[in-house]
C-alpha positions in Angstrom: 71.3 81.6 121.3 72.5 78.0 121.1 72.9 76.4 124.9 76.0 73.8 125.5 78.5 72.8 127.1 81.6 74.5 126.4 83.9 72.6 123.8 80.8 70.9 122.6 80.8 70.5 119.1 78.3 72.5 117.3 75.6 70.5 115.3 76.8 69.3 111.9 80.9 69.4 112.9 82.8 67.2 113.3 85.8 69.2 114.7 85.7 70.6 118.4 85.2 73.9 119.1 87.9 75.8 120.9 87.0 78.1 124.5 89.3 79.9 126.1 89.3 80.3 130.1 90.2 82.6 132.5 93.3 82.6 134.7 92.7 81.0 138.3 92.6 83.6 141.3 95.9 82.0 142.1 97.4 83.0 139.3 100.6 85.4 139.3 101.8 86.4 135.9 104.5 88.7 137.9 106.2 85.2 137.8 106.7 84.6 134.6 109.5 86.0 132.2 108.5 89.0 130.0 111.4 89.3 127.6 110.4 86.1 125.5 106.9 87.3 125.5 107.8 90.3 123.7 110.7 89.2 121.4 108.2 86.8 120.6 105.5 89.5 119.7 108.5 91.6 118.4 108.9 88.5 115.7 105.2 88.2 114.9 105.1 92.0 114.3 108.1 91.9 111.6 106.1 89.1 110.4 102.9 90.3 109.7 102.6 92.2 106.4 100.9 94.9 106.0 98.0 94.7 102.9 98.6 96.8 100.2 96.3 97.8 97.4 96.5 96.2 93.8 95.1 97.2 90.6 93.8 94.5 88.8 92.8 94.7 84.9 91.0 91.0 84.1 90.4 90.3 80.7 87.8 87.5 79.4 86.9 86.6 76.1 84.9 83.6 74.7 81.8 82.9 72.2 80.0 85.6 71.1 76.7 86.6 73.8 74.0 89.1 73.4 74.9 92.6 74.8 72.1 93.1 77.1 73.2 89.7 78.4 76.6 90.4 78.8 75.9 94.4 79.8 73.2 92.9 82.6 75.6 90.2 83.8 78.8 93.0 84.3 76.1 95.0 86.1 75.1 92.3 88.4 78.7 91.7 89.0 79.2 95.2 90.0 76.4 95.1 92.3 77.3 92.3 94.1 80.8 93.7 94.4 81.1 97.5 94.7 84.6 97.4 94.7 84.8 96.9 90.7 85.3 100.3 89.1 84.4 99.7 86.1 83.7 97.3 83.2 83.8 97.5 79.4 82.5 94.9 77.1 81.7 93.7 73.4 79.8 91.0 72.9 82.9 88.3 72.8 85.3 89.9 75.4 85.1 92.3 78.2 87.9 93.7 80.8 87.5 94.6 84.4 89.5 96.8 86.5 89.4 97.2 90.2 91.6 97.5 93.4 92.3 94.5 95.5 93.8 94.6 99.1 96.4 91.7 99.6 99.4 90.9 102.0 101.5 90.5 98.0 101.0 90.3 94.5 100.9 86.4 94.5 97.8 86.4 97.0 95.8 89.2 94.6 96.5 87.5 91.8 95.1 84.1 93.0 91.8 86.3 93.8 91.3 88.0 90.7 92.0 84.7 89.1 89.0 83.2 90.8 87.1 86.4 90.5 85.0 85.0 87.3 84.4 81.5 87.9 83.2 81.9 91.1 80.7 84.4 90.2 79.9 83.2 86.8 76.4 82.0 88.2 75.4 84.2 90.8 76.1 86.8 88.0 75.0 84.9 85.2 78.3 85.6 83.3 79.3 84.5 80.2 81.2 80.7 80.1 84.2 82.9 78.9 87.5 82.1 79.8 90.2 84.5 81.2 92.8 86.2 78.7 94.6 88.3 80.7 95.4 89.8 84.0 97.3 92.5 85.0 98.2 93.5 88.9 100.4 96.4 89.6 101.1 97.9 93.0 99.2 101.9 93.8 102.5 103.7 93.2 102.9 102.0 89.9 99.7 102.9 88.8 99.7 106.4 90.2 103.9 106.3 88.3 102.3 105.4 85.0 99.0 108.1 84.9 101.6 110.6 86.1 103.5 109.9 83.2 100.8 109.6 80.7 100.9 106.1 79.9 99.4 103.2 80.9 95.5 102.3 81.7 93.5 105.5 81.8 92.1 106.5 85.2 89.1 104.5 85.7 86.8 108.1 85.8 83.2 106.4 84.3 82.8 103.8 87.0 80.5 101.6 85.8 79.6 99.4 82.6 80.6 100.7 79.3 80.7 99.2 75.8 83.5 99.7 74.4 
């Protein structure tokens, strides 16, 4: 447990820490005028979105790599992240599809974007660039398996070859 004064900045910041405090014995909060409080709450209600869950489908391609490099790298990526479902691959391109929670498409995007080059070396991935990237809301998915068409149900979770 670190010991300090309160406010004290922690070792190796240089922003100040912020404390809260309690309210004084004297204090009466009987005084003070509810309905702004909770129009105000009201507002940041309406305001908050709710996440929703995304599909994503990433595509990478690049220069050809061994397959029990590329299969071992998907599988480390998978590992470190159990939300993947499941990964195919050749040895010059693979596709990943899992679900994302966002507030909107724009933010789940901007993470699935960043999904690859910010693992490429924990994961040893390939230096393959992305291709593609699909995001599509649950009911869309669910719309498009109901009606046959679109990215098969992602039943063999895991690494696959194509």
């Amino acid at each position: 447990m670190r010991r300090a004064r309160p406010g004290a900045l922690p070792r190796g910041t240089t922003e100040r820490a912020l404390t809260s405090v309690e309210a004084g014995a004297d204090f009466d909060d009987e005084s003070l005028d509810q309905e702004p409080a909770r129009e105000l709450e009201t507002t940041r209600a309406a305001e908050r979105e709710v996440s929703k869950l995304w599909h994503i489908t990433l595509s990478v391609s690049g220069a050809a790599a061994p397959l029990k490099e590329v299969r071992r790298a998907l599988e480390q990526l998978a590992h470190d992240h159990p939300f993947l479902l499941t990964s195919r691959y050749a040895n010059d391109h693979a596709e990943i599809r899992y679900w994302e929670e966002a507030r909107d498409l724009h933010d789940a995007a901007a993470v699935a974007l960043r999904l690859w080059g910010e693992h490429r070396q924990s994961a040893q991935l390939p230096p393959w660039e992305i291709v593609g990237l699909e995001v599509i809301d649950r009911e869309t998915y669910h719309q498009r398996i109901a009606e046959g068409y679109g990215p098969p149900p992602a039943a063999p979770v895991g690494v696959h070859p194509y």
